[in-house]
C-alpha positions, 0 to 999 in steps of 0.5 A: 318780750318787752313789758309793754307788751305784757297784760297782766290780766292775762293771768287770769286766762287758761290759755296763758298756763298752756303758752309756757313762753308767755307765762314765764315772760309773764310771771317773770316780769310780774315778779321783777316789776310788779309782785304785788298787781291789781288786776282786773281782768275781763270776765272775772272779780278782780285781785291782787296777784301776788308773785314774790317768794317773800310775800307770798310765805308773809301771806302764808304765815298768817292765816287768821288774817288772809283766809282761804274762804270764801274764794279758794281758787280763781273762777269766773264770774260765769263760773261763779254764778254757775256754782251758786245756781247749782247749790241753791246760793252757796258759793262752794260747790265742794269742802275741802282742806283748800276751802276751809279755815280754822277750827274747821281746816285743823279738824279735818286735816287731822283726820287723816293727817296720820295716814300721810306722815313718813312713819306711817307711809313706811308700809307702802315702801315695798309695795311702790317699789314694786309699782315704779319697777312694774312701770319701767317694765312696761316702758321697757316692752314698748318699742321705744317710744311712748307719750311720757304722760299719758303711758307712764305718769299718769298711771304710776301715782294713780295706781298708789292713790287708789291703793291708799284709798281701797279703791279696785284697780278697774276703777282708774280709768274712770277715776283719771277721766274726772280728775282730768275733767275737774282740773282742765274743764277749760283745756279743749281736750279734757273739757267735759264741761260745755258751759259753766253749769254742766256739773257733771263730773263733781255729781259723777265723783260724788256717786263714786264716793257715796257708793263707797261710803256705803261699803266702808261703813257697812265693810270697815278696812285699813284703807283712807276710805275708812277713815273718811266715811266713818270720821266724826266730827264734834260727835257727829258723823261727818257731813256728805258734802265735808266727805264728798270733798275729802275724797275728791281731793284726796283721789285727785289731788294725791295723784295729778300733781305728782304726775305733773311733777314726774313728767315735768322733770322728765322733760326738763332733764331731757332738755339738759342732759347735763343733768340728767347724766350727772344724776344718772352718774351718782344716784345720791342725787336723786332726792335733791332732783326730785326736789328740784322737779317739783320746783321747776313745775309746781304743779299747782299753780295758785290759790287765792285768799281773801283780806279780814283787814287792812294790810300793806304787802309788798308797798300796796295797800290790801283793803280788807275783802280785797281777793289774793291770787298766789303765785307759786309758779313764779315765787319758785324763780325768784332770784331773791331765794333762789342762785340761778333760778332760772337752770334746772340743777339736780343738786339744787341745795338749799331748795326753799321751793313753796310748791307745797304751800306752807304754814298750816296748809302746807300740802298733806301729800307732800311725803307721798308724792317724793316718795313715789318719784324718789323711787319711779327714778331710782328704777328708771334711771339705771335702765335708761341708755338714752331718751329724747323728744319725738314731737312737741310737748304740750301743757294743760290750759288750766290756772289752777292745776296744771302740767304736761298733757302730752310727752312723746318721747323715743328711748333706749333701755339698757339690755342689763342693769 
């Protein structure tokens, strides 16, 4: 694919994220040829798209003066008019550590920051490797064959999130349901919204939360759901809004990503089997190939931030309310950072992959979620004689997060391990 043939713009439309040949020619070229693009495509305020390892960190680095607020992800300007007509002329349709700056962003992070560091997620150890082992069971008693995502990814990192929150085992369907919807409202098979301003499922999530609230306060556990309906900030009980959103992205965020990223490095070892027979020969292996599987597919996509002064990045002149679109997926292929970043290695050393964001929005979920893979493959990979595509995988069309929909595997497990 020549560069002529390549619109930038493009970046901007669902369906490119779903078109994994169109998007890397895309992001490749962008990277190489343009790191730093205006672009200004139909149906949406414009920006500068930002696609090199080194100006995304310089970004990153400097939060005082790129700020997340107020355009935390890339939205139409239908969805944009849609949000504000909702909320009665705010912009923000929820509050979460994504939409927030400092002082705001560290109060709240800190909240719950405890909960998610590794010598507090220690606890958990057992109780997960008890879930990968049940997992693999499952996959095991199937004759064979299964969709990869939607029998086993899916469920694993939902199952923990949930765990995490207190939140009954019944409630994960529903609870995959609106993920799905929130993350995909443009993929024509998780859409729930008909237009941009059907907010069902943010006032769907919201009930949720509001009904737990109650029940937290009322029942205080050792859970996160705790944490957040009791927290206080400045003295003050926390704003419904401020919680709602905690939660949303706590119960979303905390298991989609890694789902993605679970089901990305499956397929992305069953397209090199190489790979997948070397780990499989030497489990030590395994942390740098998780690593690695989250560099190959990054599950979120972007996020934007906005300009509070003149700034040159890259050799291009950022006015100040100028909006920067981030792209992770394609600073994490770029060949100023990574040897051969185009190979997918298990062995991958040294790994400097931004899929986590970095600085003081570095991803709170990030020791979590290599926890939850680390052990999913340490059980599975022993047991796994054999495993290979039985349809064409399929991806989510979504800019903002995103990853595999459809796996469909067929599979041999060992008799014995």
């Amino acid at each position: 694919m020549h560069a002529e043939t390549l619109d930038y713009a493009a970046i901007a439309d669902p369906r490119t994220w779903g078109d994994a040949p169109l998007l890397h020619a895309l992001l490749d070229d962008m990277r190489r040829n343009a790191p730093v693009a205006w672009v200004e495509p139909p149906g949406f305020r414009p920006f500068w798209a930002v696609s090199r390892h080194a100006d995304i960190m310089e970004v990153e680095r400097q939060n005082e003066r790129f700020l997340n607020g107020p355009r935390a992800v890339l939205q139409s300007i239908e969805q944009e008019d849609a949000v504000r007509a909702f909320t009665g002329g705010s912009h923000l349709l929820l509050r979460t550590l994504i939409h927030m700056d400092n002082p705001d962003h560290r109060v709240f992070r800190a909240l719950t920051q405890e909960w998610f560091q590794p010598r507090s997620l220690k606890r958990l150890q057992d109780g997960i490797a008890d879930l990968a082992r049940r997992t693999v069971d499952r996959m095991a008693a199937r004759d064979g064959a299964c969709d990869f995502v939607g029998e086993v990814a899916v469920w694993y990192p939902l199952h923990v999130i949930m765990m995490i929150l207190g939140a009954p085992e019944s409630d994960e369907p529903r609870m995959l349901k609106l993920t799905q919807e929130l993350f995909g409202p443009q993929d024509p098979d998780m859409q729930r919204q008909k237009s941009a301003a059907d907010m069902g499922t943010v006032q769907d999530f919201f009930a949720y939360f509001t009904a737990m609230t109650e029940e937290r306060r009322a029942d205080p556990r050792d859970d996160v759901a705790t944490v957040i309906a009791n927290a206080r900030i400045d003295g003050k009980p926390i704003g419904h809004l401020e919680a709602m959103s905690y939660y949303i992205i706590v119960a979303t965020a905390g298991h989609d990503t890694t789902s993605a990223s679970t089901s990305g490095g499956m397929l992305a070892l069953i397209r090199n089997p190489e790979q997948l027979a070397r780990l499989q020969a030497d489990p030590a292996l395994i942390p740098s190939a998780v690593d690695e599987m989250i560099r190959w597919t990054t599950p979120v996509k972007h996020f934007m931030r906005t300009a509070t002064e003149d700034y040159v990045l890259g050799g291009q002149t950022i006015r100040a309310g100028d909006a920067l679109m981030l792209l992770y997926h394609a600073a994490n292929r770029d060949e100023a950072v990574f040897e051969d970043p185009l190979s997918f290695r298990v062995d991958r050393s040294p790994n400097r992959h931004i899929a986590f964001g970095y600085g003081p929005h570095l991803c709170l979920g990030q020791y979590l979620a290599k926890m939850e893979m680390r052990a999913l493959f340490a059980e599975l990979l022993p047991r796994l004689e054999s495993i290979e595509l039985a349809g064409e995988p399929a991806f989510v069309q979504s800019s903002f997060v995103s990853g595999l929909k459809r796996l469909p595997v067929r599979y041999r497990m060992r008799s014995s391990v």
